[in-house]
C-alpha positions as CSV (number, residue, x, y, z in Angstrom):
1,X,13.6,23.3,-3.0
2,X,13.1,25.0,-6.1
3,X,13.2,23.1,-9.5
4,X,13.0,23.8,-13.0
5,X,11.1,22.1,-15.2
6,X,10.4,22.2,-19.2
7,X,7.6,20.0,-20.3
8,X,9.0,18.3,-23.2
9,X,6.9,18.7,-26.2
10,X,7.2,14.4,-26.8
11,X,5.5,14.3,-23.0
12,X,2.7,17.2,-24.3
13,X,2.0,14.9,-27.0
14,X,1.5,12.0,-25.4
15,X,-0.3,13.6,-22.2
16,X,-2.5,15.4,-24.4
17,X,-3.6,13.1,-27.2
18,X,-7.4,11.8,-27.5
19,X,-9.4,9.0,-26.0
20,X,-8.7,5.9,-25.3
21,X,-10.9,3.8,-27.7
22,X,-11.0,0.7,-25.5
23,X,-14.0,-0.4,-23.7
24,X,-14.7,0.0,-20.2
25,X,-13.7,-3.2,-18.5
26,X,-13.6,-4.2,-14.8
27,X,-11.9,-7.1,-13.1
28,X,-11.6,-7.9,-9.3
29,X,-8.4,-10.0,-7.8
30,X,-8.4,-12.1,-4.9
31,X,-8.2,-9.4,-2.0
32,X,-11.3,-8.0,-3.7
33,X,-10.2,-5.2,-5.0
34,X,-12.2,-4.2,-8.3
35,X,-10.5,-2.5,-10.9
36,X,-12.5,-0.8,-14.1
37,X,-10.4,0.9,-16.6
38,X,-11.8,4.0,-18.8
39,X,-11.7,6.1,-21.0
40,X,-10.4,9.4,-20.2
41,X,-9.6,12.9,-21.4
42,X,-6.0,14.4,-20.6
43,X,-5.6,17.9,-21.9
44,X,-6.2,18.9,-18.1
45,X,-4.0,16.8,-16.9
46,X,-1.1,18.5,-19.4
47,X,-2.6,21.9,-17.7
48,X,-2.5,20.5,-14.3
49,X,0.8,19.0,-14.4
50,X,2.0,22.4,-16.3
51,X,0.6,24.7,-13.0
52,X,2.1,22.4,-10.3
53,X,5.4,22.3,-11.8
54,X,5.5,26.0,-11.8
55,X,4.2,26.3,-8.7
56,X,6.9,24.0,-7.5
57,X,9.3,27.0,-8.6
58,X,7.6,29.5,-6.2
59,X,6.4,27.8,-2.6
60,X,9.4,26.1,-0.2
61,X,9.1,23.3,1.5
62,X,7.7,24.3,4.4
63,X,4.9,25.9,2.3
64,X,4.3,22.5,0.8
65,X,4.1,20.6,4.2
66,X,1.8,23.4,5.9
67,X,-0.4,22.8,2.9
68,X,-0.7,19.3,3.0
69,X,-1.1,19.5,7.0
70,X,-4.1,22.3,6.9
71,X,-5.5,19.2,4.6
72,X,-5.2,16.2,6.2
73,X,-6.7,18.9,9.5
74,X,-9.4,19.7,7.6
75,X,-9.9,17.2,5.3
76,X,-9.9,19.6,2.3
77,X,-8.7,18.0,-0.8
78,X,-5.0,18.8,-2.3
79,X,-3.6,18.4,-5.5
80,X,0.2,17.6,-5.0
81,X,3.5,17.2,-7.0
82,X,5.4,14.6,-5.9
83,X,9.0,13.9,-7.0
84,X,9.3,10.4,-7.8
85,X,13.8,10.3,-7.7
86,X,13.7,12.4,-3.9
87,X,10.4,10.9,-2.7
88,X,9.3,14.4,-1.5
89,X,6.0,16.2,-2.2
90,X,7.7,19.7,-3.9
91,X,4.4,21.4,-4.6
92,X,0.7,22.0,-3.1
93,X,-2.5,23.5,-3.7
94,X,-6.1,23.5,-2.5
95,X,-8.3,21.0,-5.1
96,X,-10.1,23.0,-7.5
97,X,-13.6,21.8,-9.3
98,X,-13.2,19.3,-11.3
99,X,-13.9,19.7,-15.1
100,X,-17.6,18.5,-16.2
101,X,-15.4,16.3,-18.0
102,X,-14.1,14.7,-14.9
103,X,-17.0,15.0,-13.3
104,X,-18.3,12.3,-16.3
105,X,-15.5,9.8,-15.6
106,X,-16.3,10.0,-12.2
107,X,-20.1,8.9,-12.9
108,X,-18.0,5.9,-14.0
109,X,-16.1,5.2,-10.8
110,X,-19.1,5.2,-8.7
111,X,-17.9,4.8,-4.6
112,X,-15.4,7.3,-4.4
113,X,-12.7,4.6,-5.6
114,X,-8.9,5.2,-6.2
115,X,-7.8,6.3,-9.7
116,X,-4.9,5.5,-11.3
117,X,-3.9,7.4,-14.5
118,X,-1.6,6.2,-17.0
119,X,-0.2,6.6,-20.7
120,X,-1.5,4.4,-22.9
121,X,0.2,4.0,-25.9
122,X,-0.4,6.2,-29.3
123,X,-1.0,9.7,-27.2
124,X,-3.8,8.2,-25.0
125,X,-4.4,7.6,-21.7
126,X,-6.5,5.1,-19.6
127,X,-7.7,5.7,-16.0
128,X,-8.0,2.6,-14.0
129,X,-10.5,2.8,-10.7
130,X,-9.9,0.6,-7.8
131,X,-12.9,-0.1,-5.7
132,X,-13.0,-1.2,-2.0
133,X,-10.1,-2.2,0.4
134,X,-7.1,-4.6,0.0
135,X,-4.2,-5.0,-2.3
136,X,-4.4,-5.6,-6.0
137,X,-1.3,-6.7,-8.2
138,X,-0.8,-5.9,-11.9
139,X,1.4,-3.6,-14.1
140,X,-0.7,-0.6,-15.4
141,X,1.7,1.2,-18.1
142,X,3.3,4.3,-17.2
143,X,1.5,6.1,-14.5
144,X,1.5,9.5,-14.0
145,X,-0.9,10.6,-11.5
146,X,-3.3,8.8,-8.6
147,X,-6.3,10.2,-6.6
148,X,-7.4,8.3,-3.5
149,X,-10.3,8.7,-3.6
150,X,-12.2,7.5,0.2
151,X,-9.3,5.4,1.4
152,X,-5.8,5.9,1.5
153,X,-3.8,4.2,-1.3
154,X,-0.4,3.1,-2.1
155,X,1.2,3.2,-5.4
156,X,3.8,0.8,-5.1
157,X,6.8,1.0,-7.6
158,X,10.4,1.2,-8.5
159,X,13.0,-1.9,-8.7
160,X,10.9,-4.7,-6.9
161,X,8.1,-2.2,-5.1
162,X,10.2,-0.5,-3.2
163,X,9.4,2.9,-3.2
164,X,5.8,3.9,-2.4
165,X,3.6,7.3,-2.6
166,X,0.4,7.1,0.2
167,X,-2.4,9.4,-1.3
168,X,-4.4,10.7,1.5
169,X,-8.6,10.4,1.0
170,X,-9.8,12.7,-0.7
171,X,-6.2,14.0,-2.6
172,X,-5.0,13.5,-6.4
173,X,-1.2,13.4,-6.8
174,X,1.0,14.3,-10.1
175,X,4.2,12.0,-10.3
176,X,7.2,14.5,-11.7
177,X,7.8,11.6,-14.1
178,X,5.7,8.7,-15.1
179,X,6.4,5.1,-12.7
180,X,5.4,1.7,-13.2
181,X,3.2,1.4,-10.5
182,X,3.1,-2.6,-10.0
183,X,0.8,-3.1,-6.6
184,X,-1.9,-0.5,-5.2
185,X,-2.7,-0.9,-1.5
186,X,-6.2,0.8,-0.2
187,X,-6.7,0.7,3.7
């Protein structure tokens, strides 16, 4: 499936706009899940998002799912496109280096937790880090990407968390437009 895709320059803004100002600050519900959220820097998500969508234009379907199979094989992290309307992943590629910039957030998110990156208002984002095993509920803003980080995890959302996307340890996935994610499930 091929698919065409502008970047508008309102989602630019927003994806690209500076820190978010807010504390770090961690909380744990009762299936002991603990949740931190961040600070964190998005111009490389605008680049990422920018290179999977046209990437998305170029490799099939079956390109996509032999990618993400030689992954889950070999256990070689993936960054993936997934299209949030037709539930399928439309594009693939192997996981490059993260950014020292990442690499700092991560120091953060100590574990290898799940992160959950959304828009935060005023052209900032916030990434939220999910620690352990379980299921946490809360409403996050609009989400528009998730790493697993060392356990699989569900991003539940839609009309009443009915549509799901299962990250894979050890992959990040880009949502082709931003969800309200309402539950995350690690397992």
């Amino acid at each position: 499936m091929k698919i065409r895709h502008v970047l508008s320059a309102a989602a630019a803004i927003v994806l690209a706009g500076a820190l978010v100002a807010a504390p770090a600050s961690a909380s744990t519900d009762d299936s002991g899940i603990e949740v931190e959220q961040i600070p964190g820097l998005s111009q490389e998500d605008v680049q990422q998002r920018e290179e999977l969508f046209a990437l998305a234009e170029t490799q099939t379907p079956e390109e996509v799912q032999e990618l993400i199979a030689e992954g889950a094989a070999t256990g070689a992290p993936l960054e993936i496109l997934f299209d949030v309307e037709s539930g399928v992943e439309i594009a693939a590629r192997p996981s490059e280096e993260a950014p020292v910039a990442a690499r700092a957030i991560d120091m953060k998110c100590l574990d290898n937790p799940a992160k959950l990156y959304v828009q935060a208002g005023g052209g900032r984002q916030a990434i939220y880090c999910f620690r352990g095993t379980g299921v946490y509920n809360g409403t996050w803003g609009a989400a528009f990407k998730i790493s697993a980080g060392a356990y699989t995890t569900t991003a539940w959302y839609g009309t009443n968390l009915t549509q799901a996307y299962f990250a894979t340890p050890g992959n990040t996935t880009v949502f082709s437009s931003a969800v309200t994610v309402g539950k995350i499930t690690r397992s």
